[in-house]
C-alpha positions as CSV (number, residue, x, y, z in Angstrom):
1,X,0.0,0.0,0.0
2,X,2.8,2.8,0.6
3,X,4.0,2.0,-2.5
4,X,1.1,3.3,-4.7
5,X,-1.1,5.2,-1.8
6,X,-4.2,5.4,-1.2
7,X,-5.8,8.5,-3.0
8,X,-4.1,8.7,-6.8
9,X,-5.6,11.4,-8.7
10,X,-6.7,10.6,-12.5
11,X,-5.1,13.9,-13.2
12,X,-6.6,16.0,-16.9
13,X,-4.3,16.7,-19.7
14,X,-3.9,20.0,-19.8
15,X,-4.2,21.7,-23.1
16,X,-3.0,24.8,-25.3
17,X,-5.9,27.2,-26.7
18,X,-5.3,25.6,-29.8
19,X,-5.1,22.1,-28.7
20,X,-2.0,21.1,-28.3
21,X,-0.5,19.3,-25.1
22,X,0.8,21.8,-22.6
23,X,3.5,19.8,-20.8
24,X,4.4,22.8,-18.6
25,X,1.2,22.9,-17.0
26,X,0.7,19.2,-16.7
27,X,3.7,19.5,-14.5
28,X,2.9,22.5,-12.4
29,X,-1.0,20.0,-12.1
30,X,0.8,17.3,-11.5
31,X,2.9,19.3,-8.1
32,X,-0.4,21.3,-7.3
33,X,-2.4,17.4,-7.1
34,X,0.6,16.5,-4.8
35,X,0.7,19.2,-2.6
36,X,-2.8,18.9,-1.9
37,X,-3.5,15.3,-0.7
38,X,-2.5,12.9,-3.9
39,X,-0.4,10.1,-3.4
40,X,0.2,10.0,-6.6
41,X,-1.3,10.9,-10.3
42,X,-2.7,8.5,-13.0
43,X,-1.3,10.0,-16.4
44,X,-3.1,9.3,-19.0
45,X,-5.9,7.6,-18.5
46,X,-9.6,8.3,-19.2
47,X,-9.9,11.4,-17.1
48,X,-6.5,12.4,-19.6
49,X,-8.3,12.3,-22.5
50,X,-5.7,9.1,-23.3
51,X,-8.0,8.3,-26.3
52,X,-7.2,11.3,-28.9
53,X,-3.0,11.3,-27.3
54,X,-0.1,10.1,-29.3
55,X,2.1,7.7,-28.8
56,X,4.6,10.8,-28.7
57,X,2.3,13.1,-26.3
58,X,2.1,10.4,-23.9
59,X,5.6,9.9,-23.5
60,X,6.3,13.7,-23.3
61,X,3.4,13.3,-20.2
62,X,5.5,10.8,-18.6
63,X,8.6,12.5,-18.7
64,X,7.1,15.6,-17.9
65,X,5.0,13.9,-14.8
66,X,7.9,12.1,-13.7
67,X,10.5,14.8,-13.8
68,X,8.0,17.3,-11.5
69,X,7.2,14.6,-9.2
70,X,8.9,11.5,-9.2
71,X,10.5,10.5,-5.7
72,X,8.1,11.9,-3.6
73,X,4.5,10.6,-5.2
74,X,3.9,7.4,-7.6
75,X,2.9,8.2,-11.1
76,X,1.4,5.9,-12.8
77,X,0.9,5.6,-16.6
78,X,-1.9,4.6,-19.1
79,X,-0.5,2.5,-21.8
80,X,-3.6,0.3,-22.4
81,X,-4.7,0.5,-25.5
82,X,-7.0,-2.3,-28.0
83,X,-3.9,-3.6,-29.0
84,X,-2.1,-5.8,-26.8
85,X,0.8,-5.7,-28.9
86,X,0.5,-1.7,-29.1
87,X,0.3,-1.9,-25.3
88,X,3.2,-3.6,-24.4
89,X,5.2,-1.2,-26.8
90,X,3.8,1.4,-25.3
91,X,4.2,0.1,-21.7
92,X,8.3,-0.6,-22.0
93,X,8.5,2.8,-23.1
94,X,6.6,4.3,-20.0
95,X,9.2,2.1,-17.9
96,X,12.4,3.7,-19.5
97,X,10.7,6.9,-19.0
98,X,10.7,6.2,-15.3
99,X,7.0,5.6,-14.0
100,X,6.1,3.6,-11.2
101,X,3.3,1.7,-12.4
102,X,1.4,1.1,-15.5
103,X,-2.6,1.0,-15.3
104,X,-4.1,-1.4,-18.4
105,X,-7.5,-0.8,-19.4
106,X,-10.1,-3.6,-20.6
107,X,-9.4,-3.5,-24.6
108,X,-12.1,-1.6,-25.9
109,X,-14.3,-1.6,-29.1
110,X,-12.8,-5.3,-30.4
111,X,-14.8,-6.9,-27.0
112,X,-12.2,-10.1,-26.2
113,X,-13.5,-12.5,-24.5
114,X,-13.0,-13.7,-21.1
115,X,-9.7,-15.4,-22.2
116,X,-8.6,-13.1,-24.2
117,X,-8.5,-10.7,-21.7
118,X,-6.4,-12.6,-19.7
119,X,-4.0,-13.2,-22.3
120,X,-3.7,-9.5,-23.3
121,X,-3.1,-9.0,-19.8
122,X,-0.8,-11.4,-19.0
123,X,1.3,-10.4,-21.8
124,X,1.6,-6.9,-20.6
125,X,2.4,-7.7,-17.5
126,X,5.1,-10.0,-18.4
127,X,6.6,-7.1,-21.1
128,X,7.5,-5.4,-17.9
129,X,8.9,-5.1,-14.6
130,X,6.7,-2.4,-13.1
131,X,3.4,-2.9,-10.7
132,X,0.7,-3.2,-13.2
133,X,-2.9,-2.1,-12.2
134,X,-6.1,-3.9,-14.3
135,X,-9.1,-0.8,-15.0
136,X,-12.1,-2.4,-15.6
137,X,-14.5,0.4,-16.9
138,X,-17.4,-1.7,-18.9
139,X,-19.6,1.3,-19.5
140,X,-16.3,2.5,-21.9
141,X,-15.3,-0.9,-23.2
142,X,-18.2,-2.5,-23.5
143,X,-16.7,-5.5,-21.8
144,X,-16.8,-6.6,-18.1
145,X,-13.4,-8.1,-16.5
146,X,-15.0,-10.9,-14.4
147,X,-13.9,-11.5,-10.8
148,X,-13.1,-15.3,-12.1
149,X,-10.3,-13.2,-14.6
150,X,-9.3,-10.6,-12.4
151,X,-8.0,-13.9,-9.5
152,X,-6.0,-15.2,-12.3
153,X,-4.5,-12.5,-13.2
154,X,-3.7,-11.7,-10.1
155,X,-1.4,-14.4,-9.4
156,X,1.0,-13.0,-11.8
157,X,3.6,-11.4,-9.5
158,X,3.3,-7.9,-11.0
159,X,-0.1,-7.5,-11.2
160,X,-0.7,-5.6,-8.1
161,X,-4.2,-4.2,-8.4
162,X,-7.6,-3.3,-10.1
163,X,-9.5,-0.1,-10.4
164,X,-13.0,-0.8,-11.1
165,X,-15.6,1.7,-12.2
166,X,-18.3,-1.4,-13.2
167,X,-20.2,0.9,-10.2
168,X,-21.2,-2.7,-9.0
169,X,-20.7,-2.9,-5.2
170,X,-21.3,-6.9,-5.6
171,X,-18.6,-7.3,-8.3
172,X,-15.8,-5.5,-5.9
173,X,-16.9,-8.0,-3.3
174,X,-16.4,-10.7,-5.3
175,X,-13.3,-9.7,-6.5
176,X,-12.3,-8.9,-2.8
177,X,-13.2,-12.9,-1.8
178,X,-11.0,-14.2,-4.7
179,X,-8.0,-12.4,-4.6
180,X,-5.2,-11.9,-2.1
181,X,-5.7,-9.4,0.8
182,X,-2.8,-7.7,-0.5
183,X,-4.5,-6.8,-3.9
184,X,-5.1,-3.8,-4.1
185,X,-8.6,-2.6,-5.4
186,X,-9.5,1.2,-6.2
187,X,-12.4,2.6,-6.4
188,X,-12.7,4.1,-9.8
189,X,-15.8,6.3,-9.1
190,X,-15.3,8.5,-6.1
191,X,-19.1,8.4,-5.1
192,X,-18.4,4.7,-4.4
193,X,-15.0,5.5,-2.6
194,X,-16.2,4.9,1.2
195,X,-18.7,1.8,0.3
196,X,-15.7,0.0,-1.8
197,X,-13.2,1.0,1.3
198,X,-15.7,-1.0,3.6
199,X,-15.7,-4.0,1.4
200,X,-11.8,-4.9,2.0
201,X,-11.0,-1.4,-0.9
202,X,-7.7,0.0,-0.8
203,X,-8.6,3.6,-1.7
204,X,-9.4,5.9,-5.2
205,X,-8.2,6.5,-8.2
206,X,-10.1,10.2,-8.1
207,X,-11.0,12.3,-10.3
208,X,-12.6,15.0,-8.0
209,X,-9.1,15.3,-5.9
210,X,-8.8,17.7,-8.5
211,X,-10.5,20.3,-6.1
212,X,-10.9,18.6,-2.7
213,X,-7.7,16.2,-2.5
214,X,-7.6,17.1,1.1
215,X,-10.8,16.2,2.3
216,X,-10.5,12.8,0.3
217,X,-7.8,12.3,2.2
218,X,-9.4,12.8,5.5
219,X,-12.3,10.9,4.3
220,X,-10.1,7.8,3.6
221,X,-7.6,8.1,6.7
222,X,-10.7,9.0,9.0
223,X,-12.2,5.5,7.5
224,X,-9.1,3.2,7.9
225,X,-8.4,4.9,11.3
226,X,-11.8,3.6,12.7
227,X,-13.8,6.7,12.4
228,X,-16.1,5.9,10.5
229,X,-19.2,8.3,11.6
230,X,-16.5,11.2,10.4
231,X,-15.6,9.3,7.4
232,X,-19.5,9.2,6.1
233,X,-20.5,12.9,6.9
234,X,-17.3,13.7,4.3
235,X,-18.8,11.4,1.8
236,X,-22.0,13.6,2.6
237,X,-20.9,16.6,2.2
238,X,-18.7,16.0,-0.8
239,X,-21.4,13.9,-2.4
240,X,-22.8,16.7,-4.7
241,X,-19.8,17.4,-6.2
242,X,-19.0,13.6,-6.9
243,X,-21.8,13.5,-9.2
244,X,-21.7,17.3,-10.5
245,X,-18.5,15.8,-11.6
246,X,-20.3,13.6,-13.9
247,X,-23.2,15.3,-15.3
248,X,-21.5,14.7,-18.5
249,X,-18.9,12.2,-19.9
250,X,-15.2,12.8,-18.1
251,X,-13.2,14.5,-18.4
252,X,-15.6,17.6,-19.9
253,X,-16.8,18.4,-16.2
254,X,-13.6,18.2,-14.8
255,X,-12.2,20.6,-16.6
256,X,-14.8,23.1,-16.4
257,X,-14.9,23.0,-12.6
258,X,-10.9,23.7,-12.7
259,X,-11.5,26.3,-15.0
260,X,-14.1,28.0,-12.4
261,X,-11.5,27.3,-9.8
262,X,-9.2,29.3,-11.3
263,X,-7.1,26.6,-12.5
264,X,-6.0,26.4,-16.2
265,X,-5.9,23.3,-18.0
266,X,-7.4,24.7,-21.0
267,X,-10.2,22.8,-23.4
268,X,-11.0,19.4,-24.2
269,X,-10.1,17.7,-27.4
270,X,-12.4,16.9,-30.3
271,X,-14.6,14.6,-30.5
272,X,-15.3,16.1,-26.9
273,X,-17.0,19.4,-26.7
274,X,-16.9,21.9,-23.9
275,X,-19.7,21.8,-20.8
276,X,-23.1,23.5,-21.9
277,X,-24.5,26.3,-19.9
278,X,-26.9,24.2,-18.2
279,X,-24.3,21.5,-17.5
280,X,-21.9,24.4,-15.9
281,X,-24.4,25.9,-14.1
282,X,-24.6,22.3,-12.1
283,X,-21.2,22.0,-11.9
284,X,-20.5,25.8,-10.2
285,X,-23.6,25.2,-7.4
286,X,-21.6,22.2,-6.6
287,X,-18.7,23.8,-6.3
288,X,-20.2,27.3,-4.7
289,X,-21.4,24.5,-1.8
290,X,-18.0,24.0,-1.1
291,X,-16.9,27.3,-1.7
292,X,-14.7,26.0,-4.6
293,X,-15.1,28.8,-7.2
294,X,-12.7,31.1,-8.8
């Protein structure tokens, strides 16, 4: 667990007005995420837009990431791809660029079956020498990683973990009584953070640590530390926000609310489109809750 940490924030990509990857500020994100509660920062994943990056920009992330942070938080990087032969390229290439762990999405679109899955993953995980974290995010892939695939994958020495945004309480408990107590599960939705921590969870891979990393962090240390009447009223009171967060697909919320907060990570990439009014106006009464604005 003090490897990776408990709260690792899904950190945006920040982005030039004319759309181009602004390494500078991914960096200064990157300290800022640190400095207020994150363990450590996902690079590249959904939440970064990973989907419409290069091979190239992702590389120039992890360098960039790694140089403003490495030592003193983990950063893991998003090298899954449809491709398992893409991904392990991709993966050895976020190792020489000095990560700490690699997070492997479900192939998407080409829907592999059960084995298949565990053959992709099996092969990434042997292409490297890192910690290697399974995402299983159906709703994007259009595939569920089953609990029966997730155990066998986890007896592969460096597959260390699973972030799961199935939003299926039942699934994580599954997965909890098939795999080792020291595989680590992350929530991958933080509105389920505090029930997947009482199911055996090891903590979040966040997306609204963006603006309240701190009081995530309590949240999560005020659970594991037995106080769990304090944990819940943080899950309260940041609930709003958790799903504000996602009144439209990630990462477009996200980026508005830093936007309001002041923070500037610039637009979203095509096919993505920037929040409507209505969907910002839902978005800032969340935030003005939490006095989170500008």
């Amino acid at each position: 667990m003090a490897e990776l940490g408990r709260l690792l924030t899904a950190m945006v990509t920040p982005m030039r007005p004319d759309g181009s990857v602004d390494y500078e500020a991914a960096a200064a994100l990157a300290v800022r995420l640190v400095e207020t509660g994150s363990d450590g920062v996902v690079v590249s994943g959904s939440t970064g837009e990973s989907p419409t990056l290069t091979d190239e920009e992702k590389l120039g992330l992890f360098r960039a990431v790694v140089e403003a942070v490495g030592g003193r938080a983990t950063v893991v990087a998003g090298t899954g791809t449809y491709d398992t032969a893409h991904s392990v390229e991709l993966t050895r290439k976020a190792e020489k660029a000095g990560v700490d762990a690699i997070l492997a999405v479900v192939p998407y679109y080409n829907r592999p079956p059960q084995e298949g899955l565990y053959r992709h993953f099996e092969t990434v995980a042997r292409s490297t020498s890192l910690p290697v974290i399974l995402y299983n995010i159906p709703g994007r892939t259009g595939q569920m990683l089953a609990a029966e695939t997730t155990a066998r994958l986890a007896a592969i020495d460096n597959v260390v973990g699973l972030k799961d945004s199935s939003g299926q309480i039942d699934h994580v408990s599954l997965v909890r009584t098939m795999t080792p107590p020291d595989f680590l599960i992350y929530s991958g939705d933080d509105s389920l953070t505090l029930p997947i921590l009482a199911v055996g969870g090891a903590g979040v891979v966040s997306v609204a640590s963006h603006l309240v990393g701190r009081r995530i962090r309590e949240m999560i240390e005020a659970f594991v530390g037995g106080k769990v009447d304090r944990a819940k009223a943080i899950h309260l009171e940041l609930f709003g926000l958790f799903k504000a967060l996602f009144v439209t697909t990630n990462p477009i919320p996200i980026k508005r609310a830093l936007q309001l907060a002041g923070v500037k990570v610039g637009p979203v990439r095509p096919p993505l489109v920037e929040a409507s009014e209505a969907e910002t106006a839902v978005i800032r009464k969340a935030m003005e809750q939490l006095a989170l604005v500008g």
